[in-house]
C-alpha positions as CSV (number, residue, x, y, z in Angstrom):
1,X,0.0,0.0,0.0
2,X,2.8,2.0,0.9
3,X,4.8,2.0,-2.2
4,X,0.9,2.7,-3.9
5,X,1.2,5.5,-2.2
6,X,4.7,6.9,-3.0
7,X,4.1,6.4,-7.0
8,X,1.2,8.1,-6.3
9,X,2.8,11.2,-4.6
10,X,5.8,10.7,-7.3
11,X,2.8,11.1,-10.2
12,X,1.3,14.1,-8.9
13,X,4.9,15.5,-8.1
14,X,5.3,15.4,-11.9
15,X,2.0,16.8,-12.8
16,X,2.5,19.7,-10.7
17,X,6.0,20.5,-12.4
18,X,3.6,20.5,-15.5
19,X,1.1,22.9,-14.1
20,X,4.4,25.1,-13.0
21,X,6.0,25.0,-16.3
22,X,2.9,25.7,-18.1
23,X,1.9,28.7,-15.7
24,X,5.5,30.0,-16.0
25,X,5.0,30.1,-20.0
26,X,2.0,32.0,-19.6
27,X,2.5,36.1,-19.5
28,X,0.9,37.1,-16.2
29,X,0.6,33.9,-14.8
30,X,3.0,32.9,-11.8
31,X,4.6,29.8,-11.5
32,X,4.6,29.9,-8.3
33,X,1.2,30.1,-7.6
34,X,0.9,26.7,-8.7
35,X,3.2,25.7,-5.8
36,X,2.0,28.1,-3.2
37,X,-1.6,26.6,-3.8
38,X,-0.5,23.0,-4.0
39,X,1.1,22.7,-0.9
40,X,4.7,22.9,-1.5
41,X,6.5,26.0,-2.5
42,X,8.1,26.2,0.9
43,X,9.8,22.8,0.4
44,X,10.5,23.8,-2.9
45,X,12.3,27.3,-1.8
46,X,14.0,24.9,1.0
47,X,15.3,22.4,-1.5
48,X,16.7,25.1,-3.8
49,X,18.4,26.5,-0.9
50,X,20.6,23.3,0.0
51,X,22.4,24.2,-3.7
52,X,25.0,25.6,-1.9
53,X,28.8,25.5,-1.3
54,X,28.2,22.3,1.4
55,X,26.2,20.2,-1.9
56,X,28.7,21.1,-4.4
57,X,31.6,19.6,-1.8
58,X,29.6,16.8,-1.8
59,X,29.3,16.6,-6.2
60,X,33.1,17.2,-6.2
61,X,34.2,14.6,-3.7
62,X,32.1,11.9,-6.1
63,X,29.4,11.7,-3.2
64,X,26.4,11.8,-5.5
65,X,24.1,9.7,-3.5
66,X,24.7,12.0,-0.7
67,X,24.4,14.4,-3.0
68,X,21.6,13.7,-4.1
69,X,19.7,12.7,-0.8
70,X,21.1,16.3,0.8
71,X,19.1,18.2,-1.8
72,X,16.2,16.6,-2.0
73,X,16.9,15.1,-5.5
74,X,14.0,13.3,-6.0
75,X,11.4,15.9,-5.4
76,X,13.9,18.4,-7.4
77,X,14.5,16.1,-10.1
78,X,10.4,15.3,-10.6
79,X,9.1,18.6,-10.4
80,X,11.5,19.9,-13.1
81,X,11.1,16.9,-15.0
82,X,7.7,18.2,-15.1
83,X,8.4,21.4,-16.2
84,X,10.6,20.8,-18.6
85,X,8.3,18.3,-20.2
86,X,5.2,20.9,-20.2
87,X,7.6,23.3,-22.2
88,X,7.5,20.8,-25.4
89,X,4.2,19.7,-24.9
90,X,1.6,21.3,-22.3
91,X,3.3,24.8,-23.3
92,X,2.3,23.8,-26.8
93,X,-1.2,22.9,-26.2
94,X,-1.7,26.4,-24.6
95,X,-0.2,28.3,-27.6
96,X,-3.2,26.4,-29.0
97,X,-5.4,27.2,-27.2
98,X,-4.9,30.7,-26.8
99,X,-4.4,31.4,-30.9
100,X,-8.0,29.9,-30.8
101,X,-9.9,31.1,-27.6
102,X,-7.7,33.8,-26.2
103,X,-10.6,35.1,-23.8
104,X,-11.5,31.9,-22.2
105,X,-8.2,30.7,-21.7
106,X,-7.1,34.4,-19.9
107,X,-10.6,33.7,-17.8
108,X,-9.6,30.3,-16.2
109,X,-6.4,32.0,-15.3
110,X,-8.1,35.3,-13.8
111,X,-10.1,32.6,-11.9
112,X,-7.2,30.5,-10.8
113,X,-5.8,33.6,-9.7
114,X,-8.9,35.0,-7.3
115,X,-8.8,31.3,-6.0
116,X,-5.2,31.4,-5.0
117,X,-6.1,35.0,-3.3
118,X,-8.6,33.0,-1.1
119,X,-6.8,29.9,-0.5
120,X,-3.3,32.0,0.9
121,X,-5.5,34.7,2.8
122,X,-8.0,32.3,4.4
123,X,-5.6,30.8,6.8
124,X,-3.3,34.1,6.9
125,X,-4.3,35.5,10.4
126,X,-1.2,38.5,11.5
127,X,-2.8,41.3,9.6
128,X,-1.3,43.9,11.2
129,X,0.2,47.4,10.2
130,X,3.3,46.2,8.5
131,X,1.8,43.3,6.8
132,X,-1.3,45.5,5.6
133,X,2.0,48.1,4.2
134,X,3.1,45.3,2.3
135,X,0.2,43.8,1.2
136,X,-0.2,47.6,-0.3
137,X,3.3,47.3,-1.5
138,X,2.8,44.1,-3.7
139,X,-0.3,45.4,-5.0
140,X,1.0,48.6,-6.4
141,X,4.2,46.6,-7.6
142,X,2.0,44.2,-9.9
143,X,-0.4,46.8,-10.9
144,X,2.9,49.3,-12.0
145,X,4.3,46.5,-13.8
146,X,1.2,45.8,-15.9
147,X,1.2,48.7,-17.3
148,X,4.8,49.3,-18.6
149,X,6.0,48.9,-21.9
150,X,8.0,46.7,-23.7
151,X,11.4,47.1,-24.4
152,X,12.9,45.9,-28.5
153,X,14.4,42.6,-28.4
154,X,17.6,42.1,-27.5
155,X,19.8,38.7,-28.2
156,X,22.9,39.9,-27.0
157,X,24.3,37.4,-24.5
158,X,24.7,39.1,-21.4
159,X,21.2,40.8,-21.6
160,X,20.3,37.2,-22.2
161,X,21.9,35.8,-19.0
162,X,20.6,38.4,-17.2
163,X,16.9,37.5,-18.8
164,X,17.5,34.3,-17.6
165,X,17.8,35.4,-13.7
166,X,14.9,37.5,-13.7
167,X,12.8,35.2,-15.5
168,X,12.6,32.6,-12.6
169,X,11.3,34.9,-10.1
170,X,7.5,33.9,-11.2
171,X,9.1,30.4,-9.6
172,X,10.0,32.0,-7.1
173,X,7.3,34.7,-6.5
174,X,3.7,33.8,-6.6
175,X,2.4,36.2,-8.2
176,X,5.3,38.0,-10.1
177,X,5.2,36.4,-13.7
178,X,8.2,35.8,-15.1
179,X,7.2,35.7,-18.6
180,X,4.8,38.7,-18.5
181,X,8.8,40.1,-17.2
182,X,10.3,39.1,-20.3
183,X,7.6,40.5,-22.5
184,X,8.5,44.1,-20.6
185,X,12.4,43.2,-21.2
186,X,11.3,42.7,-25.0
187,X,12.6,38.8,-25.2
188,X,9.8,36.7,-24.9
189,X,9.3,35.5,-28.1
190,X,13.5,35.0,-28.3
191,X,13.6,33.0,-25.4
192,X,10.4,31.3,-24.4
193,X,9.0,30.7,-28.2
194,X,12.5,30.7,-30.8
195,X,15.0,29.2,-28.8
196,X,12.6,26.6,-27.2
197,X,11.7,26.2,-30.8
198,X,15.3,25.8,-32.1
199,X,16.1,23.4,-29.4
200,X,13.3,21.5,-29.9
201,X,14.4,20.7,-33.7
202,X,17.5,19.8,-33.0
203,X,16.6,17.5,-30.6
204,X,14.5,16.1,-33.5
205,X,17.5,16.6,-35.9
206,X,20.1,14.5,-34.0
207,X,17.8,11.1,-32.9
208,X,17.1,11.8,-37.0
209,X,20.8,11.8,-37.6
210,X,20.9,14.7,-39.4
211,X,23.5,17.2,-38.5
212,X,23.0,19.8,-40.9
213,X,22.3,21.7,-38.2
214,X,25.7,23.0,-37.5
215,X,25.9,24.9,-40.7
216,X,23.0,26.7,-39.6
217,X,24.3,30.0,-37.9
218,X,20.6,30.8,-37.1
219,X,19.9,27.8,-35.5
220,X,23.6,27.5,-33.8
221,X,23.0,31.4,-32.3
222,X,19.6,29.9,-31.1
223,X,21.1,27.3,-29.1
224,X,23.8,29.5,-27.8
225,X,20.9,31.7,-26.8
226,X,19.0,29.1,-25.1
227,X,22.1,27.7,-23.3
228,X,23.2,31.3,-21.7
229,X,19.3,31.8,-20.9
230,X,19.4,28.4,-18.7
231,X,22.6,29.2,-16.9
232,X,20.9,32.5,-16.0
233,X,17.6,30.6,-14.8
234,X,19.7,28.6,-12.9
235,X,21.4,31.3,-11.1
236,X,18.4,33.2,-10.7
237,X,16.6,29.8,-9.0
238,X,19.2,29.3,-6.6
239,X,20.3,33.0,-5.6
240,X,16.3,34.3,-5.4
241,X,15.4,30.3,-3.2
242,X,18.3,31.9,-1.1
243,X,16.9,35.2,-0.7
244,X,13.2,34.2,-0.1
245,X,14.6,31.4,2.3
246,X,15.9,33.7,4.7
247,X,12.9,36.3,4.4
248,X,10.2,33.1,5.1
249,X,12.3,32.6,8.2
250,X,13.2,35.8,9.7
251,X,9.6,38.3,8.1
252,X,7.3,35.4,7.2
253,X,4.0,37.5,7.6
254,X,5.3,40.4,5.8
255,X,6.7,37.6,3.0
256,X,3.3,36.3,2.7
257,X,1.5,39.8,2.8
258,X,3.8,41.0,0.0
259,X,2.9,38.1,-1.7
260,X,-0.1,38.0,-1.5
261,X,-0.4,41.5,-3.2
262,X,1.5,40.6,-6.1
263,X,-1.5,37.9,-6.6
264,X,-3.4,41.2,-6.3
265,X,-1.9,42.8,-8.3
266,X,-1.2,40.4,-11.4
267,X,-5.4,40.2,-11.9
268,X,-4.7,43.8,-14.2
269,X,-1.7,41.8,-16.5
270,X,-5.1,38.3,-16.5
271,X,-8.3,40.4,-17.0
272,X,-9.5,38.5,-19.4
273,X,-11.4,41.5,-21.5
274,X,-8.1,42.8,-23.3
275,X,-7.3,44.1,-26.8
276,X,-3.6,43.4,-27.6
277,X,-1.5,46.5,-28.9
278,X,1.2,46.1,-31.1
279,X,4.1,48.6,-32.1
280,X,3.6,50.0,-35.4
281,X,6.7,51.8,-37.4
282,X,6.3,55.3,-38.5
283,X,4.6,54.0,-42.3
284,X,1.7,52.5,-40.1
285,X,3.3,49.0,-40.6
286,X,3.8,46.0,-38.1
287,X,7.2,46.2,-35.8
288,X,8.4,42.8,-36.5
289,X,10.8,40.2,-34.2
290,X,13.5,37.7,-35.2
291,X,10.4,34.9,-36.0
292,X,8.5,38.0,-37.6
293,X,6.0,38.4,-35.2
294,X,4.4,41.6,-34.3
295,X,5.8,43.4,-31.1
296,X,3.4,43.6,-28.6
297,X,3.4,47.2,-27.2
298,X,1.0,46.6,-24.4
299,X,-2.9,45.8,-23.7
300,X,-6.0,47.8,-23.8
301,X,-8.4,46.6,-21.0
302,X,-11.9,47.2,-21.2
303,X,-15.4,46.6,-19.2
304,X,-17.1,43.1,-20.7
305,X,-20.3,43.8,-22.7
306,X,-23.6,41.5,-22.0
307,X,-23.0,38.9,-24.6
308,X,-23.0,35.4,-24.7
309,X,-19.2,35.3,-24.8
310,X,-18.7,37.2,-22.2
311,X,-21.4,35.0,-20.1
312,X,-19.2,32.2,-21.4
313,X,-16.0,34.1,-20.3
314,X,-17.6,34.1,-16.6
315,X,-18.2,30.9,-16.3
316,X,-15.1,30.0,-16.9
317,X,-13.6,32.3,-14.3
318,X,-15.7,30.4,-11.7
319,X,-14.2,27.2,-13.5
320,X,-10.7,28.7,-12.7
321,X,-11.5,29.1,-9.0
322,X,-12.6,25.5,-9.1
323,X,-9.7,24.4,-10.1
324,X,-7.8,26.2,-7.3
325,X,-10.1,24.8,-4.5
326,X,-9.9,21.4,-5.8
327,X,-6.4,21.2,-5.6
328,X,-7.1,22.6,-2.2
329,X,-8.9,19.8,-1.1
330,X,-6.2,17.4,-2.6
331,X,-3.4,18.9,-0.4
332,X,-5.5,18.4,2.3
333,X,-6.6,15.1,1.7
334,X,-2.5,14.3,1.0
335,X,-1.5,15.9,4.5
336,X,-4.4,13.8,6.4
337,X,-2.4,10.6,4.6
338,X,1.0,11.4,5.4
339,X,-0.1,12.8,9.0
């Protein structure tokens, strides 16, 4: 029964790296909501945090096992399975879906996101002067950032490293998209869409054989690309999991007030009612990327009208908070099991 259990736990572990790597993706959406509603974004931040100077001793002295063990490898290793998987195939679906029903896929996030307000402020009971101040303070963060601009793409490799660092904190920071990030920084589409792309083919390429790939300077500048962008993640992951780590244990409530108003304040980047605005050159025409798409400049929000989409639209948001509080009552029912 026992070992039921664990391939159970090691299932859902895997599907929740899918939810993460698929929220991640999404511009507005947090990664780290997923986690903070699931149940484990503080073992996650925890786990991060042993990637320090004591684990690499262990990973140059040949001690993987210990290694491995000291980090939490298998919970590591599953969720980012997870998310890694969702980028070439959940990730996929979405750009789907949202080519095809844009407004009903931004509603089940907008109600995903109001259900993760409930489920973190339901059992949050310090409100006090500070933590009200930084509730306020995440709020006006998330709002301020949804209505910046986007900067022009930019592959050059430091600018990518750095992309890569700030990119995680929507792991990191429920609430604080990391995609929506790279959109302001003007490298979405390089890093999350091309480069994913590019890797993707070779991938396909090489279990093909065929290495024509490496007379491709495109396709070679892609990789490189990709390659600086994950070192950055990386960095990012385990410098922020330090950071946070230390604010959790020494200004939990204020961490979790903050937070929670950068859930707040991500609804303006979700509302689901939205008219996307793209940069036009001085001849009227399209501003193009590398994969010539059109730039996005921002979005223009607007007030549902009573229509049968819209109707639709709502229902779906209540679908969204669903969603939250039934994986709600699945942590739940997993902590009454393991208890």
């Amino acid at each position: 029964m026992q070992s039921t259990r664990t391939l159970s736990d090691k299932i859902f572990l895997l599907l929740k790296g899918l939810g993460m790597g698929a929220a991640n993706k999404v511009p507005g959406v947090s990664g780290g909501i997923v986690a903070f509603v699931a149940g484990f974004y503080e073992e996650f931040i925890y786990s991060l945090k042993k990637i320090n100077g004591k684990s690499l001793k262990l990973l140059i002295n040949g001690r993987f096992n210990s290694f491995y063990r000291y980090i939490n490898g298998r919970f590591l290793v599953l969720l980012f399975s997870g998310m890694i998987i969702s980028y070439f195939s959940v990730s996929k679906i979405l750009d789907y879906f949202f080519a095809h029903f844009e407004l009903y896929v931004w509603s089940v996030f907008f109600g995903m996101i109001i259900g993760s307000i409930y489920y973190i402020n339901k059992d949050f009971k310090n409100w006090n002067i500070k933590t009200i101040i930084g509730l306020l303070v995440g709020i006006t963060i998330g709002i301020s950032i949804s209505f910046l601009d986007p900067a022009m793409e930019n592959d050059n490799l430091w600018f990518v490293f750095f992309c890569g660092i700030i990119s995680v904190s929507g792991m990191t920071l429920p609430g604080f998209s990391g995609s929506f990030i790279l959109i302001l920084l003007g490298n979405y589409v390089l890093l999350l869409v091309d480069s994913v792309n590019a890797l993707y083919d070779t991938m396909f390429d090489i279990f093909s054989g065929n290495f024509d790939f490496i007379e491709n300077p495109v396709r070679i500048r892609m990789l490189k690309v990709i390659s600086v962008f994950t070192l950055g993640s990386i960095v990012g992951l385990v410098s922020f999991s330090h950071l946070i780590s230390y604010v959790l244990k020494h200004f939990k409530n204020i961490t979790l007030s903050v937070i929670m108003g950068f859930i707040i304040g991500s609804l303006g980047v979700v509302w689901p009612w939205k008219k996307t605005i793209y940069k036009t050159l001085e001849d009227g025409s399209f501003l193009l990327d590398s994969a010539n798409e059109k730039v996005i400049e921002n979005y223009e929000r607007y007030m549902p009208e009573f229509s049968t989409e819209s109707f639709i639209a709502m229902a779906y948001i209540v679908f969204g908070i669903l969603i939250v509080l039934a994986l709600e009552l699945y942590g739940q029912k997993t902590r009454k099991i393991n208890v």
